[in-house]
Biopython code that builds the backbone (N, CA, C, O; Angstrom):
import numpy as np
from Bio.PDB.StructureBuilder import StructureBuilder

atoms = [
    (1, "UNK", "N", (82.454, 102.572, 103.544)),
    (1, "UNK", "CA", (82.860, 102.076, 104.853)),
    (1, "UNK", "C", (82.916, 100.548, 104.871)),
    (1, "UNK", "O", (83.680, 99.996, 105.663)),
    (2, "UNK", "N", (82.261, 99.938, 104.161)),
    (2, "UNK", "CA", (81.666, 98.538, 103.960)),
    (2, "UNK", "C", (82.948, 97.537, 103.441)),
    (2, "UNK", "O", (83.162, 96.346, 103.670)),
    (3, "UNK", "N", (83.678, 98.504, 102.671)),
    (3, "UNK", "CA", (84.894, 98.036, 101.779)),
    (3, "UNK", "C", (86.246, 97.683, 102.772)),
    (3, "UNK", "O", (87.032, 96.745, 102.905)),
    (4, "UNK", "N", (85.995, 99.142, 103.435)),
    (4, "UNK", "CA", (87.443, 99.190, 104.198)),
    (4, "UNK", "C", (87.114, 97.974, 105.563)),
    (4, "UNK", "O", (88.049, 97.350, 106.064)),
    (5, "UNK", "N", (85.978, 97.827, 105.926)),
    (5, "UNK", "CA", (85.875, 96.694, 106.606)),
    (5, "UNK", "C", (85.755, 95.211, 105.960)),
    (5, "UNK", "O", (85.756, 94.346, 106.836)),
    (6, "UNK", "N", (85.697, 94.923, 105.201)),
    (6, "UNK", "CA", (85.973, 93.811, 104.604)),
    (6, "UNK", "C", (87.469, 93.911, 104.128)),
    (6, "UNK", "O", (88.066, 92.919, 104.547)),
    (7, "UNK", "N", (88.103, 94.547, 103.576)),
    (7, "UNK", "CA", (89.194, 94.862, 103.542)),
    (7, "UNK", "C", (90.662, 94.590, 104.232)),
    (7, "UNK", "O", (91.772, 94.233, 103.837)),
    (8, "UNK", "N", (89.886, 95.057, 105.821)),
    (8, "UNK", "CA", (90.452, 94.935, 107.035)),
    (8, "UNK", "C", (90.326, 93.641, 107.460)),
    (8, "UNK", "O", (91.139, 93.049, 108.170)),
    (9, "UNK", "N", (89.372, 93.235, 107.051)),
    (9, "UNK", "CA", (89.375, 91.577, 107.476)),
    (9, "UNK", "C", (89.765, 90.816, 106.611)),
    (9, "UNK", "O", (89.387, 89.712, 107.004)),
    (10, "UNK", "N", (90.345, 90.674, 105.565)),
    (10, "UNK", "CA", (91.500, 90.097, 103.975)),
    (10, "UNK", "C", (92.648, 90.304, 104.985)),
    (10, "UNK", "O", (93.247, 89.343, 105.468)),
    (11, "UNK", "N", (92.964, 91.697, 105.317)),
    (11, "UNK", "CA", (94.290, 91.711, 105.242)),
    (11, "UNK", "C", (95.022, 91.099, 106.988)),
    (11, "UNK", "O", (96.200, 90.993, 107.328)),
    (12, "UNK", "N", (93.778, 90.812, 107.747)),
    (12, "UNK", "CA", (93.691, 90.442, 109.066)),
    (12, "UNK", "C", (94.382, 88.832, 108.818)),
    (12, "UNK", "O", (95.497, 88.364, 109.048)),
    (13, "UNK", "N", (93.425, 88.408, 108.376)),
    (13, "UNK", "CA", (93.718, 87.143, 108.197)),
    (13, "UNK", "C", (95.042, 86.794, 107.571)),
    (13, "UNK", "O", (95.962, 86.229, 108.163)),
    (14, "UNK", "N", (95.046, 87.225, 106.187)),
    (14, "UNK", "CA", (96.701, 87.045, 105.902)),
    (14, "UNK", "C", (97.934, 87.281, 106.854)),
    (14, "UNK", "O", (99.061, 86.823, 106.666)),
    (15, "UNK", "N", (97.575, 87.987, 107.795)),
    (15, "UNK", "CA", (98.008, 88.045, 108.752)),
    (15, "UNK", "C", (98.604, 87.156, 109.634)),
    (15, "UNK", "O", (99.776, 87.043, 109.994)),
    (16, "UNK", "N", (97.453, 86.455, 109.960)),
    (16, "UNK", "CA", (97.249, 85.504, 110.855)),
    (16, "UNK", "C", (98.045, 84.096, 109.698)),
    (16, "UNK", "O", (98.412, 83.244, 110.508)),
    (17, "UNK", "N", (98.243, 83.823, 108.916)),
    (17, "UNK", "CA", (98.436, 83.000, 108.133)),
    (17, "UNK", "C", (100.123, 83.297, 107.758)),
    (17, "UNK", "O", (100.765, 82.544, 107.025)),
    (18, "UNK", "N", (100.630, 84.390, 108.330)),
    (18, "UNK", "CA", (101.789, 84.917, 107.948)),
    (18, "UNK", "C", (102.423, 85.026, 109.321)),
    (18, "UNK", "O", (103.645, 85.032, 109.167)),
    (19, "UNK", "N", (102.118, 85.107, 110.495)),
    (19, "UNK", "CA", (102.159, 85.587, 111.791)),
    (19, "UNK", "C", (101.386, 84.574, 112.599)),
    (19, "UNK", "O", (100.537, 85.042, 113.357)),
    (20, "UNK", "N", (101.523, 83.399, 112.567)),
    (20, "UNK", "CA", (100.356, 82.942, 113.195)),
    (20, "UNK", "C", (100.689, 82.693, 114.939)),
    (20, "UNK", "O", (99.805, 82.106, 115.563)),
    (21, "UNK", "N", (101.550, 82.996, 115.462)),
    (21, "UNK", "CA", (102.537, 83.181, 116.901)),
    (21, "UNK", "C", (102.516, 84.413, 117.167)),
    (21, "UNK", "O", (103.204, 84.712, 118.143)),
    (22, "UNK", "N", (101.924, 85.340, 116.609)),
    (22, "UNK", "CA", (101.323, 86.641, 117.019)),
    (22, "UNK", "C", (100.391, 86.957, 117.443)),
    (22, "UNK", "O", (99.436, 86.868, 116.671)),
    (23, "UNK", "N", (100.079, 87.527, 118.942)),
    (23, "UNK", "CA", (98.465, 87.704, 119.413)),
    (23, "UNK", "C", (98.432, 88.795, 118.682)),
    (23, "UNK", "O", (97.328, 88.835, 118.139)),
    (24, "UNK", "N", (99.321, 90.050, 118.275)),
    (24, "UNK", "CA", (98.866, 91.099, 118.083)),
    (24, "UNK", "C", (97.435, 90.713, 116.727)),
    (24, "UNK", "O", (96.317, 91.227, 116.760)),
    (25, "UNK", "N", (97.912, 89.735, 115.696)),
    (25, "UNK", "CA", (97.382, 89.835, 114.486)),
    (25, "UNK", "C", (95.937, 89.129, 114.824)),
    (25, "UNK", "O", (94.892, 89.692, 114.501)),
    (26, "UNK", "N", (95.945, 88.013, 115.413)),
    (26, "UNK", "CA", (94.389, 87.825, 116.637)),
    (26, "UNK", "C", (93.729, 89.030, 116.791)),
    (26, "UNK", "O", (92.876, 89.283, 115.940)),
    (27, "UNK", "N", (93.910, 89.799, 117.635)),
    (27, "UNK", "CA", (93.638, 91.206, 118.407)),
    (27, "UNK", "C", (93.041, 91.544, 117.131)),
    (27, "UNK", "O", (91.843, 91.333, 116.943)),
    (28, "UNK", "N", (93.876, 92.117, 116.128)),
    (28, "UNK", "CA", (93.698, 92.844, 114.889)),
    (28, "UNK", "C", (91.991, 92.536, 114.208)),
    (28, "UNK", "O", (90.978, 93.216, 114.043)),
    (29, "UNK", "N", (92.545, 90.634, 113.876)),
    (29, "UNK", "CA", (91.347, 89.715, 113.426)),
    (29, "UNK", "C", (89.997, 90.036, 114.475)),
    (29, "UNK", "O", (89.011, 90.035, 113.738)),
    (30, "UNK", "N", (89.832, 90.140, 115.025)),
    (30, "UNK", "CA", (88.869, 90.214, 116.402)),
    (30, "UNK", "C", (88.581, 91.369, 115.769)),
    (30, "UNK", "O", (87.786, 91.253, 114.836)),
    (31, "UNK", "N", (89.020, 92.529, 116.017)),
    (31, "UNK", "CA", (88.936, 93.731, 116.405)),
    (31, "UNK", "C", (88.024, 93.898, 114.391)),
    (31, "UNK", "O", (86.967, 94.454, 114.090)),
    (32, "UNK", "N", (88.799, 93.326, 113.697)),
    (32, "UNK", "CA", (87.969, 93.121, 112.428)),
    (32, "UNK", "C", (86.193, 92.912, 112.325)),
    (32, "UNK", "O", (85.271, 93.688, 112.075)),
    (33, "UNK", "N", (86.279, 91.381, 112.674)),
    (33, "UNK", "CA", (85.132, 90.746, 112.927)),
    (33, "UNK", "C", (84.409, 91.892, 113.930)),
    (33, "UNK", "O", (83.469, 92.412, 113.330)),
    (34, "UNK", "N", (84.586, 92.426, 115.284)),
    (34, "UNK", "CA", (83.721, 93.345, 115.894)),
    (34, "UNK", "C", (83.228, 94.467, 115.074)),
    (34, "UNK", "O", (82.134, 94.935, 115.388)),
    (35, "UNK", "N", (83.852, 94.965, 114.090)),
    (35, "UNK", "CA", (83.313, 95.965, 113.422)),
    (35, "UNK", "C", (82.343, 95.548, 112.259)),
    (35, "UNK", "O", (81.830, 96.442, 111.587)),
    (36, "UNK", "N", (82.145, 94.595, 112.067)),
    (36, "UNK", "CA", (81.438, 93.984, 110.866)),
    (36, "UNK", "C", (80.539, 92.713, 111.869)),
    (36, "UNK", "O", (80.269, 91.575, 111.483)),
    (37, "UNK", "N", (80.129, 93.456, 113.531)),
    (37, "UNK", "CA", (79.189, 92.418, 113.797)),
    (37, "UNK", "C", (79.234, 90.702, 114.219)),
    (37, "UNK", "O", (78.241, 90.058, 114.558)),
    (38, "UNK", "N", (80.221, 90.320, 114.137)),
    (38, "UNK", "CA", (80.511, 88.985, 114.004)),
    (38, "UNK", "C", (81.226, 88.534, 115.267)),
    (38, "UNK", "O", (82.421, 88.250, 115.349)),
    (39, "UNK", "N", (80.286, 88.507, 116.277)),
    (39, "UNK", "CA", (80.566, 88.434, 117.851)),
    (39, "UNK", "C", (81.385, 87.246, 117.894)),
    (39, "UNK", "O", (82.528, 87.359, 118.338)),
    (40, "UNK", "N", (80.818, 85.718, 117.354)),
    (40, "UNK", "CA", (81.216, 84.831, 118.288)),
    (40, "UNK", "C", (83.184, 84.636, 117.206)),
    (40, "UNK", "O", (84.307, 84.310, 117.590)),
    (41, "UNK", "N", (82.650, 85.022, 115.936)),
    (41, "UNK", "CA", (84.538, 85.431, 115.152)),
    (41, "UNK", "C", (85.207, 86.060, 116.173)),
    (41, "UNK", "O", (86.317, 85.564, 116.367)),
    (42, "UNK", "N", (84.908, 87.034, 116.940)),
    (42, "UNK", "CA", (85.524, 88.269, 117.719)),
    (42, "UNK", "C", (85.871, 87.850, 118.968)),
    (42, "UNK", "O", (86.870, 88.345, 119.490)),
    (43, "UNK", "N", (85.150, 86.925, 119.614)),
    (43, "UNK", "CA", (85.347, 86.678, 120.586)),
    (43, "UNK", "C", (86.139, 84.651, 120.452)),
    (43, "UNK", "O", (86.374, 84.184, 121.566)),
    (44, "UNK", "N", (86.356, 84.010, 119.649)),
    (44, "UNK", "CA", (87.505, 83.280, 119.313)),
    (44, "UNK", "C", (88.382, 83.589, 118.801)),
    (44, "UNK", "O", (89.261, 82.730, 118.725)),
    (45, "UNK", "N", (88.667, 84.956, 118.163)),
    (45, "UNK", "CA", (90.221, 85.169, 117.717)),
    (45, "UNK", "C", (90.956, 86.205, 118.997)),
    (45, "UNK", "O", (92.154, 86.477, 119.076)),
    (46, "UNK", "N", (89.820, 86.684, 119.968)),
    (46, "UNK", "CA", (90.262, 87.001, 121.195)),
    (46, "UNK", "C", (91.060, 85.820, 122.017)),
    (46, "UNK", "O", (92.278, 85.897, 122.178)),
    (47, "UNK", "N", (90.267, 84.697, 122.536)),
    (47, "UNK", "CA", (90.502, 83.596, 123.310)),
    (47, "UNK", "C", (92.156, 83.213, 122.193)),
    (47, "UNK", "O", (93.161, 83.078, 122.891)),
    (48, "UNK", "N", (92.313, 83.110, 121.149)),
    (48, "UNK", "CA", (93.492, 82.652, 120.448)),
    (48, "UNK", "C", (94.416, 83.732, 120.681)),
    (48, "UNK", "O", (95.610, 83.524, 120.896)),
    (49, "UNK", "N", (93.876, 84.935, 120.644)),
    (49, "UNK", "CA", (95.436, 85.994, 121.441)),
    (49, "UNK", "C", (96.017, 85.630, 122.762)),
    (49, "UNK", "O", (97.182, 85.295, 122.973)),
    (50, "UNK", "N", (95.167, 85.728, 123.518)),
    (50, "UNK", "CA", (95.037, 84.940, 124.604)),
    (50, "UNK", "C", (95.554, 83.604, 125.471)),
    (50, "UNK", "O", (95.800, 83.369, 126.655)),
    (51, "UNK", "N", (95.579, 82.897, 124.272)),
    (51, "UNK", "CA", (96.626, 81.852, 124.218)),
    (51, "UNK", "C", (97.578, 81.927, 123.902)),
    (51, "UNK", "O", (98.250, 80.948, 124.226)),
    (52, "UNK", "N", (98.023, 82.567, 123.433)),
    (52, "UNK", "CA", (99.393, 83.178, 123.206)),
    (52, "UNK", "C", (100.283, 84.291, 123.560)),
    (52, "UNK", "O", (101.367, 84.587, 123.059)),
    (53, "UNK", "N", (99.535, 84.939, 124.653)),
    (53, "UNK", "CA", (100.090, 85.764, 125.738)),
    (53, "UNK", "C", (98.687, 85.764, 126.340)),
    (53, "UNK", "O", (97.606, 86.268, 126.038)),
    (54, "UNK", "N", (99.162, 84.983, 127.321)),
    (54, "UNK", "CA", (98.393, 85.187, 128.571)),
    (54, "UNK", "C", (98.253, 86.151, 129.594)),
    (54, "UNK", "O", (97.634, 85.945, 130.638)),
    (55, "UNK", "N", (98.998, 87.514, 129.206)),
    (55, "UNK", "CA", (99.125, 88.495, 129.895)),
    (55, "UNK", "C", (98.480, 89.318, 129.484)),
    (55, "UNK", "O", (98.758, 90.331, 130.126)),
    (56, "UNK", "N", (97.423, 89.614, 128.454)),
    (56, "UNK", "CA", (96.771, 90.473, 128.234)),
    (56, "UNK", "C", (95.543, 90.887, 128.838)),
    (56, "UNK", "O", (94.531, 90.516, 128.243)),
    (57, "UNK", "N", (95.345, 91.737, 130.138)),
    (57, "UNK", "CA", (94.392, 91.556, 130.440)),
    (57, "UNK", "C", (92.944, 92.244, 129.649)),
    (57, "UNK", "O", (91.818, 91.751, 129.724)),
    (58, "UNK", "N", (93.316, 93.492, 128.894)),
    (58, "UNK", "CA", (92.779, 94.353, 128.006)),
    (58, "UNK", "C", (92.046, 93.169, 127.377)),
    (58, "UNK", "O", (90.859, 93.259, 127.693)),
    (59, "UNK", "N", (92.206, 92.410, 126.838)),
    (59, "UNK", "CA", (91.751, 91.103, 126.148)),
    (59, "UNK", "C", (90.807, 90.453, 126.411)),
    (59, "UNK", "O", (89.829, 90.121, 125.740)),
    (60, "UNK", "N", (91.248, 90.166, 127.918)),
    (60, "UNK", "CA", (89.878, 89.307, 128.539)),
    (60, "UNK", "C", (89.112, 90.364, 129.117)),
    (60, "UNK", "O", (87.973, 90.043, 129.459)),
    (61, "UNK", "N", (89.376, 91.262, 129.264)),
    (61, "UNK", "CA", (88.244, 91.927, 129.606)),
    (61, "UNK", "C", (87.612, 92.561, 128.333)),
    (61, "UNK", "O", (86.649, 93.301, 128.534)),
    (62, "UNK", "N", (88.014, 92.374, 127.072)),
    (62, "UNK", "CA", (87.046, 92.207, 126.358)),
    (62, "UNK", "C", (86.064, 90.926, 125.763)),
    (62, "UNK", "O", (85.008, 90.987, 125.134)),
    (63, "UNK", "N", (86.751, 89.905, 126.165)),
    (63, "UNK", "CA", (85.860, 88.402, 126.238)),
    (63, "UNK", "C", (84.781, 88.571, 127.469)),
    (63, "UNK", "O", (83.617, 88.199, 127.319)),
    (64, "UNK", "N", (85.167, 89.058, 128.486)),
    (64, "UNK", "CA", (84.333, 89.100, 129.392)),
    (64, "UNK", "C", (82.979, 90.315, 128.668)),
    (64, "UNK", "O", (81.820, 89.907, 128.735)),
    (65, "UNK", "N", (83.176, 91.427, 128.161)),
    (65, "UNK", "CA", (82.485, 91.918, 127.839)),
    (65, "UNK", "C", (80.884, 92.052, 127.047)),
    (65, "UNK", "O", (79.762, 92.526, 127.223)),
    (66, "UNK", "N", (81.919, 91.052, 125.804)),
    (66, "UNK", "CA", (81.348, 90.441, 124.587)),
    (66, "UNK", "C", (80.146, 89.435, 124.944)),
    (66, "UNK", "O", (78.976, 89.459, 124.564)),
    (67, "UNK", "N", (80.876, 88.460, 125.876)),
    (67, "UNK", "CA", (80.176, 87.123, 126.557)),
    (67, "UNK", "C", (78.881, 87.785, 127.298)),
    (67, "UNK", "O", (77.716, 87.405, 127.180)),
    (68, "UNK", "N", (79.271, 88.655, 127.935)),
    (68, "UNK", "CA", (78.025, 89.147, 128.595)),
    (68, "UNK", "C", (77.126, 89.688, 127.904)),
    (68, "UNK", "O", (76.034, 89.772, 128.466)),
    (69, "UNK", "N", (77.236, 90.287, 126.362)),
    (69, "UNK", "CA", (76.205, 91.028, 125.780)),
    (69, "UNK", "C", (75.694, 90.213, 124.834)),
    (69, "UNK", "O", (74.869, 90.633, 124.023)),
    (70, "UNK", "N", (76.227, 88.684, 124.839)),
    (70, "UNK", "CA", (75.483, 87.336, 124.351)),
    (70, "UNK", "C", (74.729, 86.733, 125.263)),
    (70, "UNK", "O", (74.160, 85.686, 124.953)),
    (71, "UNK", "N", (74.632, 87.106, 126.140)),
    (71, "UNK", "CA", (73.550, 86.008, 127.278)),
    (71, "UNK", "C", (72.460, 86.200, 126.554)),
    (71, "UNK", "O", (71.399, 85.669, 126.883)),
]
sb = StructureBuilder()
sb.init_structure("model")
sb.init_model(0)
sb.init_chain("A")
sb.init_seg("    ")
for serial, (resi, resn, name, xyz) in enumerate(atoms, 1):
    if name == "N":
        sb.init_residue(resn, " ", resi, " ")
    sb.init_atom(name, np.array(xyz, "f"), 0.0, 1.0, " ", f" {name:<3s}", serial, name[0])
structure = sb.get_structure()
């Protein structure tokens, strides 16, 4: 399991490095980092989707989420 999540986060990033005007590949990156633990990664490649469509509300309401289970 350990693999395919590190894995997922290689191929996230290239992503982002290939796509970088894409929230989807953000989302992706985030959604990476959350599975491997790595809140405050997860919750800045959120805020960077975010910036780049500001219409996602699914999004911030997962920043809002995250933020709250860091207090």
């Amino acid at each position: 399991m350990l693999f395919f999540i590190i894995f997922g986060t290689i191929v996230s990033k290239i992503n982002v490095t290939l796509y970088p005007n894409s929230s989807n590949v953000y989302n992706s990156l985030a959604e990476a980092f959350m599975k491997s633990d790595r809140a405050l990664q997860t919750i800045a490649n959120y805020k960077k989707s975010l910036t780049i469509d500001s219409n996602n509300s699914k999004v911030e309401k997962y920043i809002k989420k995250l933020s709250h289970y860091m207090k």
